[in-house]
C-alpha positions, 0 to 999 in steps of 0.5 A, spaced: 760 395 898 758 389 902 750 388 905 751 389 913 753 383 917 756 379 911 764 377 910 768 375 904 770 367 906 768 359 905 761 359 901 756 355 908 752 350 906 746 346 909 745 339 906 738 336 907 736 330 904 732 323 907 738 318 904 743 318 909 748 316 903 747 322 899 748 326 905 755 324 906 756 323 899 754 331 897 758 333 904 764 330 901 764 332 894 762 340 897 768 339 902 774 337 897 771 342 892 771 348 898 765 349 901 763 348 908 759 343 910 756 346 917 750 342 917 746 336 915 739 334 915 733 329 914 727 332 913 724 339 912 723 341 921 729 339 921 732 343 915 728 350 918 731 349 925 738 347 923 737 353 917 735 358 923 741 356 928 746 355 923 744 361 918 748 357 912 749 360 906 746 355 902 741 350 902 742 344 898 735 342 899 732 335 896 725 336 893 721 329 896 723 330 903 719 325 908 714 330 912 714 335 907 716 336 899 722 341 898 718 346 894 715 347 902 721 348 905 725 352 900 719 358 900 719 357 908 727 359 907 725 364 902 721 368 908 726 368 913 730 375 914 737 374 910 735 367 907 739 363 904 740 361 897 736 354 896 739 349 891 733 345 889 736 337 889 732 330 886 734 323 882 729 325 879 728 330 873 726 336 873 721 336 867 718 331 872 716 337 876 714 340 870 714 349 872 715 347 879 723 349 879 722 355 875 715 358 879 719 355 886 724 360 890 730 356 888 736 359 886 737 353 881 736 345 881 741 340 880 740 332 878 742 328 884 747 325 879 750 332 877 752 335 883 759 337 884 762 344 886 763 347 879 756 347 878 753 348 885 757 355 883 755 355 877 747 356 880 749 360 885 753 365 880 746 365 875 741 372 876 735 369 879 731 371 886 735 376 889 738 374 895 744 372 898 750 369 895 752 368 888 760 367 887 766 362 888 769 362 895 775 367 894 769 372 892 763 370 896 759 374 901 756 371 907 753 372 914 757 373 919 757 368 924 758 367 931 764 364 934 
């Protein structure tokens, strides 16, 4: 059975990063892997207006973002009815952050360097905060969305 207001489809996502660069080249790496890329932001007001608009599936979010860090942003995200599910993304390593990542909202970290769309899917699939979408494209639920 599936929760209210969710279909099975494309996984959405929203990239938020302040490097232009890494922006088009996630956006690039989701696409050829079969997500949907429906947004692109730099900053964390940005990612909160997009996310709320765009009602994204997952939020592929960097940790130092330049008006405020990821770890805000994610828990703000976490307080939105049906939120996505939060990616946390840095080029630095995850043990830099000491027990941040595991104490945040987020359904995972990926290393920078370490994305692609096996192991976004990987994170999505793991037992963490209940929330939102968990499964590869052909088995994902997700928000319905308006035409």
């Amino acid at each position: 059975m599936q929760p209210v207001g969710r279909t099975v489809g494309t996984v959405r996502v929203l990239v938020v990063d302040d490097s232009s660069l890494f922006r088009r080249a996630a956006g690039h790496v989701l696409v050829e892997a079969g997500f949907e890329v429906v947004g692109a932001a730099e900053d964390g007001a940005t990612a909160l207006r997009l996310a709320a608009e765009l009602r994204p599936d997952v939020v592929l979010l960097d940790i130092q973002l330049p008006d405020q860090d990821g770890f805000q942003v994610a828990a703000q995200l976490r307080r939105a009815p049906d939120p996505p599910a939060v990616v946390l993304v840095s080029s630095r390593s995850r043990s830099d952050y000491g027990g941040m990542v595991e104490r945040s909202s987020a359904q995972g970290f990926l290393d920078k360097a370490d994305l692609s769309g096996p192991r976004l899917r990987e994170l999505l699939t793991q037992d963490r905060p209940p929330a939102t979408v968990l499964l590869g494209p052909e088995h994902v639920q997700h928000r319905e969305h308006p035409p």
